[in-house]
C-alpha positions in Angstrom: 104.9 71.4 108.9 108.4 70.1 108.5 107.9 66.5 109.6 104.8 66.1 107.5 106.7 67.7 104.1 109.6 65.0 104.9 106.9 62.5 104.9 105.5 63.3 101.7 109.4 63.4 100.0 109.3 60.1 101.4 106.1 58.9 99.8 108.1 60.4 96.4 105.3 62.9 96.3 105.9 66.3 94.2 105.3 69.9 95.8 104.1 72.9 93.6 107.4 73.7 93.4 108.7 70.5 92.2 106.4 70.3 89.5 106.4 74.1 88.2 110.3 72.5 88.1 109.8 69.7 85.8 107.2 71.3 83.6 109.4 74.6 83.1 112.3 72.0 82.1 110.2 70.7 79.7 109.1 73.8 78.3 113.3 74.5 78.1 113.8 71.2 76.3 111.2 71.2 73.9 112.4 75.4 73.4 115.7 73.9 73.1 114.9 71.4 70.5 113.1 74.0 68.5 115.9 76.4 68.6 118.4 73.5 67.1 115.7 72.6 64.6 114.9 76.3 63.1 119.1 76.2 62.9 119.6 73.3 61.2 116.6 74.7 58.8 118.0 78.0 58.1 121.7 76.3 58.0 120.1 74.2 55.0 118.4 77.5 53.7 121.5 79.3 53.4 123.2 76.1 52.2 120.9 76.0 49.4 121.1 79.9 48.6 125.1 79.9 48.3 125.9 76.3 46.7 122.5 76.9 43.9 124.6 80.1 42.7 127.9 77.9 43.2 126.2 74.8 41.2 124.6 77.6 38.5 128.0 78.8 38.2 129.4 75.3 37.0 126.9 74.9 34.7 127.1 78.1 33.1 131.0 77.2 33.0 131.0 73.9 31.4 127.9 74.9 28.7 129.4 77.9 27.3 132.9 75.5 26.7 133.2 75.0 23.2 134.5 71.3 23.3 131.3 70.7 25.1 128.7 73.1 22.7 130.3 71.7 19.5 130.0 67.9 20.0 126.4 68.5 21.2 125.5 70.7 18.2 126.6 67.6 15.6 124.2 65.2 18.5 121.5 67.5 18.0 121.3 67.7 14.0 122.2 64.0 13.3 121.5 62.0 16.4 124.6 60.1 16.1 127.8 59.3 18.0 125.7 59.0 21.2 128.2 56.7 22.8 131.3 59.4 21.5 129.2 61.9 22.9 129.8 60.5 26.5 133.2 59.9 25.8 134.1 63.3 24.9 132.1 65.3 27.1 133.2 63.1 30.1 136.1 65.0 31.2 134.8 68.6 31.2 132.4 66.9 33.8 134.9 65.6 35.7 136.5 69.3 35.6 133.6 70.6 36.8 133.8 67.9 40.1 137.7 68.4 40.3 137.8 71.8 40.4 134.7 73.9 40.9 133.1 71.3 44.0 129.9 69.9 42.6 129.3 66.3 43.6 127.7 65.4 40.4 128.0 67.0 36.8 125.8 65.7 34.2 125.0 66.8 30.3 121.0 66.1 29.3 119.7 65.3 26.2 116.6 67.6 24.8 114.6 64.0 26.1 115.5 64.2 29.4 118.0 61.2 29.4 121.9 62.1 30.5 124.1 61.9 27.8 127.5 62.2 30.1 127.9 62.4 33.7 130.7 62.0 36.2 128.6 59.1 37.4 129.0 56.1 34.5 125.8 54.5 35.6 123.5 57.2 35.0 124.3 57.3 31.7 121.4 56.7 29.6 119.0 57.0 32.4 116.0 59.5 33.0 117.5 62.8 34.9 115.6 64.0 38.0 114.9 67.8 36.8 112.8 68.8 39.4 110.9 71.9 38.5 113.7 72.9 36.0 112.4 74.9 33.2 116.0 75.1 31.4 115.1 72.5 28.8 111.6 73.7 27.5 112.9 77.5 28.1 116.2 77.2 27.1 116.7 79.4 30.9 119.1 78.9 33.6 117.6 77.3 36.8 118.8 76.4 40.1 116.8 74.8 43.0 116.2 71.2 44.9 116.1 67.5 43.2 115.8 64.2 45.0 117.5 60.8 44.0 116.6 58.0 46.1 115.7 60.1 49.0 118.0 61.7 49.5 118.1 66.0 48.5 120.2 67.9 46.2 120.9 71.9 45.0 121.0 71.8 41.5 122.0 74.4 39.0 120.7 74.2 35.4 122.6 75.6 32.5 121.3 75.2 28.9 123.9 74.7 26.1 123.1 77.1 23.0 123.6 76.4 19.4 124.5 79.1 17.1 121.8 77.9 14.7 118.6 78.8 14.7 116.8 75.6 14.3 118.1 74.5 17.8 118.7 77.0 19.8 118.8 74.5 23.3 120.7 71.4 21.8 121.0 70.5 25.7 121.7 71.1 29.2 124.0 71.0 31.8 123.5 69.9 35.4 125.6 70.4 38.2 124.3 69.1 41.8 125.9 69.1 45.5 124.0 66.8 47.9 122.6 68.5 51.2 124.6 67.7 54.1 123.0 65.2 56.5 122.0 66.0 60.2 124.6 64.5 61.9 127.2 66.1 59.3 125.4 69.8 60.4 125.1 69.1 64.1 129.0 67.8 63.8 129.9 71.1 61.8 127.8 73.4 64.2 129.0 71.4 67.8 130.6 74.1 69.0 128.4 77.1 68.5 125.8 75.3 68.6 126.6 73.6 72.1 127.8 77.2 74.1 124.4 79.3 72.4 122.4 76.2 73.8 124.6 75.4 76.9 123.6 79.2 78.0 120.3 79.2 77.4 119.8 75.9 79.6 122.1 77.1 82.1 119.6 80.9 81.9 116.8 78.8 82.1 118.2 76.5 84.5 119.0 79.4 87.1 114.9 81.1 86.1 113.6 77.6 87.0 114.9 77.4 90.7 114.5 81.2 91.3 111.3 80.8 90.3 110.5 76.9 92.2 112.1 78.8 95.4 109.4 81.6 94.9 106.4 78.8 94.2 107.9 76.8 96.9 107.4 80.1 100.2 104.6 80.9 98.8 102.8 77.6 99.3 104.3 76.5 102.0 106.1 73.3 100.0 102.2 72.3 99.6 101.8 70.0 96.3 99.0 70.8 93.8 96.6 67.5 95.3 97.4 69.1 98.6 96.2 72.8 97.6 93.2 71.5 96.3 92.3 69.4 99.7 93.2 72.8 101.6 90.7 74.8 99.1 87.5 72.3 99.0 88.3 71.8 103.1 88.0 76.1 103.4 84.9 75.9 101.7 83.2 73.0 103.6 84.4 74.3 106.6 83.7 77.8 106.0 79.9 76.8 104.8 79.5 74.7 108.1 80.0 77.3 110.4 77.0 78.6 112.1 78.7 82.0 112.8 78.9 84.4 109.8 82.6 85.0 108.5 83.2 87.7 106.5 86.9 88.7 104.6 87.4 92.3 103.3 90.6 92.9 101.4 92.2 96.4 102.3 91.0 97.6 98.9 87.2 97.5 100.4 86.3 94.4 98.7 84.6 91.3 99.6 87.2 88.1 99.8 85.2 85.5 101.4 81.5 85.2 102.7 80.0 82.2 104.2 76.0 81.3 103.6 75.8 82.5 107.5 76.8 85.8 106.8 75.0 85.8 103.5 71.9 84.6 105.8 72.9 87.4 108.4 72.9 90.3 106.4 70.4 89.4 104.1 71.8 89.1 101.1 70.6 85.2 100.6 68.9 86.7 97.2 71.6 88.7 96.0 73.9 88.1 93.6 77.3 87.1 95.2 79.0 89.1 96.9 82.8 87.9 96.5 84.6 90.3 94.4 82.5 93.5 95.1 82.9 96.2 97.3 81.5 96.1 100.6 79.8 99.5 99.8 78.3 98.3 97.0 76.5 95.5 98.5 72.9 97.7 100.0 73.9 97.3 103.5 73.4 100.4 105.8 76.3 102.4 106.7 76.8 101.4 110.1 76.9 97.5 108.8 79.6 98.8 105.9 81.6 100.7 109.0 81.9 97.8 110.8 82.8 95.4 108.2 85.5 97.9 106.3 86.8 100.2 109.3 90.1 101.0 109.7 92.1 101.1 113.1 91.1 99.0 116.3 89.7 95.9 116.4 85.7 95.3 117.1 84.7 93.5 120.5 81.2 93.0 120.7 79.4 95.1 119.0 75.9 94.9 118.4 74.1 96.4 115.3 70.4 96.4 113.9 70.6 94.0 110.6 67.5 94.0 109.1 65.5 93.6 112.3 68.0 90.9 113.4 69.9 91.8 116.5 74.2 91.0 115.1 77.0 90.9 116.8 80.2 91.7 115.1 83.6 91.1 116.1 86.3 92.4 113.9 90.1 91.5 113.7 92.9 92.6 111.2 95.0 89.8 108.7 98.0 90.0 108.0 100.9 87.2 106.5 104.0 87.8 106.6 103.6 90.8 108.8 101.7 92.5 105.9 98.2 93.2 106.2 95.7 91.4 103.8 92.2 92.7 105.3 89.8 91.7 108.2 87.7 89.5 109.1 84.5 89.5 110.8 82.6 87.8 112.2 78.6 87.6 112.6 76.7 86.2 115.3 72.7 86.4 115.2 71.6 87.0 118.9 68.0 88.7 118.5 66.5 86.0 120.6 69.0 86.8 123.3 69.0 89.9 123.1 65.2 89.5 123.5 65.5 87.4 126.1 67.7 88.8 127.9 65.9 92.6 127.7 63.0 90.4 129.5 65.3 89.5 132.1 66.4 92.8 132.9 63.4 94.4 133.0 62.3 91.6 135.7 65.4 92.5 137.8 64.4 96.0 137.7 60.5 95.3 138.4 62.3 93.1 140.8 64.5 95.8 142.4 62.0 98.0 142.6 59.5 95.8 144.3 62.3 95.2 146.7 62.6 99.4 147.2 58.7 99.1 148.0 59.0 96.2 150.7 62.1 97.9 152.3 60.4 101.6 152.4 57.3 99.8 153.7 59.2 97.8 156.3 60.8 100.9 157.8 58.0 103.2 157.9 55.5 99.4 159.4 58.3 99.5 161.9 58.1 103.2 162.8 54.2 103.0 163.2 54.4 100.0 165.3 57.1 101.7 167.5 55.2 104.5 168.0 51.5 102.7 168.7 54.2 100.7 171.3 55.0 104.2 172.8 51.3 105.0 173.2 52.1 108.0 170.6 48.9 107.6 168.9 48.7 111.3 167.6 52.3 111.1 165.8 50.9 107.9 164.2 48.2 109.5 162.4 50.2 112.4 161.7 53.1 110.1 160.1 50.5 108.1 158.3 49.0 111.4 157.0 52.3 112.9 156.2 52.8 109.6 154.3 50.1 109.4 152.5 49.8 112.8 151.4 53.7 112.3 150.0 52.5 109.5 147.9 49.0 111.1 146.7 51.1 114.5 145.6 53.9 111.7 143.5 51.1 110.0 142.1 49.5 113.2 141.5 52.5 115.0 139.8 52.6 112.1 137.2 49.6 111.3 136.6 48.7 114.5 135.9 51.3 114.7 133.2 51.8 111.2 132.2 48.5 109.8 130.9 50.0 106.2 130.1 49.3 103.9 132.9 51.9 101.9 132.5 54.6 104.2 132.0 52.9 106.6 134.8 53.1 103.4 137.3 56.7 102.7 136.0 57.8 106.1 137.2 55.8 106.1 140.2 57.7 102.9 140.8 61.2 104.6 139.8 60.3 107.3 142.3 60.4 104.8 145.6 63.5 103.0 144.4 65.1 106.3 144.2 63.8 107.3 147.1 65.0 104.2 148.6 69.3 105.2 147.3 68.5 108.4 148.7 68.6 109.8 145.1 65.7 112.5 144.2 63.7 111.7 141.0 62.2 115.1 139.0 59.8 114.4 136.7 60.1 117.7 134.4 56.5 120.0 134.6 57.0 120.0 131.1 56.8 116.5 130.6 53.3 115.4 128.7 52.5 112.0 127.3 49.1 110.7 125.8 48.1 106.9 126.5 50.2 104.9 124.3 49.7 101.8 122.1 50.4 99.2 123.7 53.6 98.1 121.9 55.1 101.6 122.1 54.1 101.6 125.7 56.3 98.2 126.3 58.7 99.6 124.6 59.1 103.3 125.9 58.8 101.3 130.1 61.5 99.4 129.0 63.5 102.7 127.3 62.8 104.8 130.8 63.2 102.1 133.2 67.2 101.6 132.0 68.1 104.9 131.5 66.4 105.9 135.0 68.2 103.1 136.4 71.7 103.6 134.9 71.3 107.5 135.8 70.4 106.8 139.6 73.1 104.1 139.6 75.4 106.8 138.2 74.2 109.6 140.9 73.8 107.7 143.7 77.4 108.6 145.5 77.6 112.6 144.3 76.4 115.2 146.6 71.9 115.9 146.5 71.9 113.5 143.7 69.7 113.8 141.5 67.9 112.3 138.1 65.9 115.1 135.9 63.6 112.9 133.5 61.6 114.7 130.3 58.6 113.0 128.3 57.1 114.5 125.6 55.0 112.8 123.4 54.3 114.8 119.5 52.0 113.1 117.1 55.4 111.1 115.5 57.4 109.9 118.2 57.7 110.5 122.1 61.4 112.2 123.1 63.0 111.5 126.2 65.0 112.9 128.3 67.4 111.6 131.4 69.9 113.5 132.9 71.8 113.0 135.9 74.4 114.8 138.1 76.6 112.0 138.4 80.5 112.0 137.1 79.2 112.2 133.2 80.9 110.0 130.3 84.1 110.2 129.0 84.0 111.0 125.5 85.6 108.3 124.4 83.5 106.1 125.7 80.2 107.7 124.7 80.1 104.9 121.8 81.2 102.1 123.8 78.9 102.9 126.7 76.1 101.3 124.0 78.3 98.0 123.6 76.7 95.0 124.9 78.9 93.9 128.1 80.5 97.4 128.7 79.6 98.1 132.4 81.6 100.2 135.5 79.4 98.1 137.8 80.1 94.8 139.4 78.5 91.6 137.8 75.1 90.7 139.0 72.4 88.2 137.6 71.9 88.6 134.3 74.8 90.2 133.3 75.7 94.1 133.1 76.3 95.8 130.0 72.5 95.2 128.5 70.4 97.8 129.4 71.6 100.9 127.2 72.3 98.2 123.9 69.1 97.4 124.5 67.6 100.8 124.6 69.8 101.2 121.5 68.3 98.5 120.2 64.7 99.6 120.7 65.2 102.7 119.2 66.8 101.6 115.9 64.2 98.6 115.7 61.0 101.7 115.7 63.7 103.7 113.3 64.6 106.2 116.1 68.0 107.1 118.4 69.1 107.5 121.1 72.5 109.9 121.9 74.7 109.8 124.8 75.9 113.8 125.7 77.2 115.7 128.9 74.8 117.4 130.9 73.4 121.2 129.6 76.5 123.9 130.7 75.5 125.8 134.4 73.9 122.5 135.7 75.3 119.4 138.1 77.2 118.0 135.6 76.9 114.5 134.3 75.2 112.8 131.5 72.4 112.9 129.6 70.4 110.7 127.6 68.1 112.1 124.3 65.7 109.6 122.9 63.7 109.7 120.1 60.9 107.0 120.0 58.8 107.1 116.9 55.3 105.6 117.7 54.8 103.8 114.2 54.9 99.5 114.0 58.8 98.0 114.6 60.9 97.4 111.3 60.4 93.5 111.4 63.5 90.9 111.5 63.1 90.7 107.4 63.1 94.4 107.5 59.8 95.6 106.8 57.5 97.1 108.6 
C-alpha cells in the first residue's frame, strides 16, 4: 500500500484526507472573513450609536447659543445680511469642531441651503439632510448622510425663535465622517489579530486531528480512488457465481449479491440490504445459518426452496473488531442429485459384490463335496440353503409389500450376511406397495442408513442392525438401530454434514449418504433425527425417519 500511496503524492494527487484539509481551511477562511466583517459592522454600529448622541449633543450646544439664535432670528424676519450671517455665525462652528470633535458644523437655512459652515465652500450649497425631520418638525434628529460617497453620523438641532410666527428660524448640523476600513482594521489590529490568530490556530489543530482520522480510516485512499474501490465491489460482487451474503452483528443485511438473491429466492423481493435477516421469509434454519453466533460453518448443506445450498460461514472483523459474517452460497442440487445416484450404484454395487462372493463360497463348497463323492451332504447343503433364503424372502415379503424396497432388504440381508453382521427386520414392520417416487426415495433412505449402521456394527461383538418400517396413510417411519459405538452428541448434527465421515475415502466420496437422506426427508417435508440407542439394549445409534408419502416440495418451492 505504501509504494503505491508514494506514487500517487508523486502524481500530486490528493487523499480523502488532503482534501477534507483544504476544504475545512476554506470553510475557516471564509468563517474567518465573516467574523472580521460582522466586527467591522458592529464596530461602525456602535460608532454610529455613540458619535449620533455626541454629534446631537453639538448641535443642541451651538442652537440654544444666543449669538447664534439672535442673528438667525433677524435672517428669518427680513431675509437680509445673508453674507453677515456667515460671518458671524462662523466661529461658534468652528467652536463646535475645536472643542466638542465634529468634523463638520454647519447652520441651514429653512430652504435647505447652509448659511455658515466650518467648510467655506459649502456655503450657499444644498445640505445633504438625509431623512432629517428637524426642519419641517422643528425636532432634533441624528442618523447617517452621504457626501460624495463617502458616510457620515449626523446630529440635527433646530434653532428656536421666541416668536411665534417662526418658531424653526433654522438648524444646526454637526457631522463626524465614518472611519474607513483600513482606519478600523488598523485601530482593531491587535484584538482583532489574537481573537482571529486563535481561532485559525483551533481550527488549524481540528483540521489535522480530524485529516489524521479521515486519513486511517481510508487507508490514505483519495475520493476518485474510493469510488473505483466501490463500483469494482459491486461488479465484482455481481459477477460471482457463488452467493455472498454480509450480516452486520446487529442481524441485518450489509451486502447481497444477485447469486444469493437467486439462491434464496428472493429475486422478486424487495431488496434486502438494510433489513434484518429475520425479516426477509426465509425458514429458520436458512436465518440460523446466515446470523449464528460462535463457530464458523464448513459445509453445510440446507433445503432452500427445493434447491440443495451449501453454506459456508466466517466472522469479519477490522481492526480486530468484529463487523459481521459472511456467507457464502453455493447451489449444488444437481450434485447432490448426482452424486445420491452414485452412491446408490456403489451400494447396488456392493451388494451385488456380497451376492457373487456368498455364491462363490457356497459353488465352491458344493463342488468340493460332489469332488468327495458326498452327494447326500450336497443335497442337504443345497436344501439347508435354500430353505435359509425362502424363510428371508418369506419374513419380508410377508411384511414388506413393496417390491422394491422388499428386494432392497433382501439384498441388505446378504451383504450383511456377508460382514458377518445379522440384519432383523422388526415383526412389527408393515409397508403397503408404494408410489413409485416414494418407493425411490424410501430404497435410497433404507439402503444408507442400513449401510452406515452395518458399517458402524461390523467390529462390536454379535453385531447387529434392528430395522422398523411402518407405513400410516401420511408418511412411512423408519427405524435403524445398531449396536455399534453410538454418536457422540456433539456430533449428532454434524454427522448430517456433507463430507463428515469416520471411514476412509472411497469412490465417490464419504460423507453423502446421511446429507442425502437428510435431504430426502426435508425435500417430501419430513425428518430424520440422529439419537442413542433405547436404554437396556446394545448400545449404539439409532436413526427415526419420517417420510411423508405426498409429491416433493419442487426446487421453486411448491409442491
Amino acid at each position: 500500500m505504501v509504494a503505491p500511496l508514494n506514487a500517487r503524492f508523486r502524481r500530486g494527487e490528493l487523499t480523502l484526507a488532503g482534501k477534507v484539509l483544504l476544504l475545512q481551511l476554506a470553510v475557516i477562511a471564509v468563517l474567518l472573513t465573516a467574523v472580521g466583517v460582522l466586527s467591522i459592522r458592529q464596530s461602525n454600529a456602535d460608532f454610529a450609536e455613540e458619535r449620533g448622541s455626541q454629534m446631537r449633543s453639538v448641535a443642541d450646544y451651538i442652537a440654544d447659543l444666543s449669538p447664534v439664535r439672535d442673528p438667525l432670528e433677524e435672517f428669518a424676519n427680513d431675509g437680509s445680511g445673508a453674507l453677515d450671517i456667515d460671518r458671524v455665525l462662523a466661529p461658534y462652528a468652528d467652536r463646535g469642531v475645536s472643542l466638542l470633535s465634529a468634523d463638520e458644523v454647519m447652520v441651514v437655512g429653512l430652504d435647505g441651503t447652509v448659511l455658515a459652515a466650518t467648510d467655506p465652500s459649502r456655503v450657499g450649497q444644498r445640505a445633504e439632510l438625509g431623512d432629517s425631520d428637524a426642519l419641517a418638525k422643528g425636532r432634533g434628529w441624528k442618523g447617517d448622510v452621504e457626501y460624495d460617497g463617502e458616510r457620515a453620523v449626523a446630529g440635527h438641532a433646530p434653532v428656536i425663535s421666541d416668536e411665534r410666527g417662526t418658531p424653526t428660524v433654522a438648524i444646526v448640523v454637526a457631522e463626524v465622517t465614518y472611519p474607513s476600513v483600513a482606519d478600523q482594521v488598523a485601530t482593531a489590529a491587535p484584538d482583532l489579530a489574537l481573537f482571529l490568530g486563535l481561532g485559525a490556530l483551533l481550527g488549524l489543530i481540528g483540521t489535522w486531528v480530524v485529516s489524521r482520522v479521515v486519513r486511517r480510516s481510508t487507508r490514505g485512499l483519495g475520493t476518485t480512488e474510493l469510488g473505483n474501490l466501490a463500483d469494482q465491489r459491486e461488479a465484482l460482487l455481481h459477477a460471482i457465481r457463488e452467493g455472498v451474503v454480509g450480516v452486520g452483528t446487529d442481524g441485518r443485511v450489509t451486502v447481497m449479491n444477485d447469486a444469493a438473491r437467486s439462491t434464496l429466492g428472493l429475486d422478486n423481493r424487495p431488496d434486502p440490504v438494510g433489513r434484518p435477516v429475520d425479516e426477509l421469509g426465509l425458514d429458520p434454519h436458512v436465518v440460523a445459518l446466515l446470523t449464528g453466533e460462535g463457530a464458523d460453518v464448513r459445509d453445510a448443506l440446507a433445503l432452500v426452496g427445493g434447491r440443495v445450498v451449501v453454506f459456508n460461514r466466517g466472522r469479519a472483523s477490522t481492526g480486530g473488531r468484529g463487523i459481521g459474517t459472511v456467507t457464502t452460497l453455493r447451489d449444488r442440487t444437481e450434485l447432490v442429485s448426482l452424486q445420491g445416484q452414485l452412491s446408490s450404484n456403489l451400494s447396488i454395487t456392493d451388494t451385488l459384490r456380497a451376492q457373487t462372493h456368498e455364491f462363490d463360497n457356497r459353488l465352491h463348497t458344493i463342488s468340493g463335496l460332489v469332488q468327495l463323492g458326498e452327494y447326500d451332504e450336497v443335497a442337504t447343503l443345497v436344501g439347508t440353503l435354500t430353505r435359509h433364503r425362502a424363510e428371508v424372502g418369506e419374513r419380508v415379503a410377508k411384511r414388506l409389500a413393496d417390491l422394491a424396497v422388499a428386494a432392497l432388504v433382501i439384498a441388505k440381508h446378504a451383504v450383511a450376511e456377508e460382514r458377518g453382521v445379522t440384519l432383523e427386520l422388526d415383526p412389527g414392520s408393515r409397508l403397503p406397495a408404494l408410489p413409485p417416487d416414494v418407493a425411490a426415495d424410501l430404497t435410497t433412505v433404507v439402503g444408507n442408513l442400513v449401510d452406515n449402521a452395518v458399517d458402524a456394527s461390523s467390529g462390536a461383538s454379535d453385531p447387529t442392525v434392528e430395522l422398523w418400517i411402518l407405513a400410516d396413510e401420511d408418511a412411512v417411519h423408519v427405524r435403524v438401530r445398531d449396536n455399534g459405538p453410538g454418536i457422540p452428541d456433539d456430533l449428532k448434527e454434524a454427522v448430517f454434514v456433507r463430507g463428515f465421515s469416520t471411514k476412509p475415502e472411497v469412490l465417490g466420496g464419504r460423507g453423502i449418504g446421511l446429507p442425502l437422506v437428510r435431504l430426502i426427508c426435508a425435500q417430501r417435508g419430513g425428518s430424520v433425527v440422529a439419537d442413542d440407542a433405547e436404554p437396556g439394549s446394545a448400545g449404539g445409534a439409532e436413526f427415526r425417519v419420517v417420510l411423508p408419502i405426498g409429491p416433493t416440495v419442487g426446487k421453486d418451492g411448491s409442491s
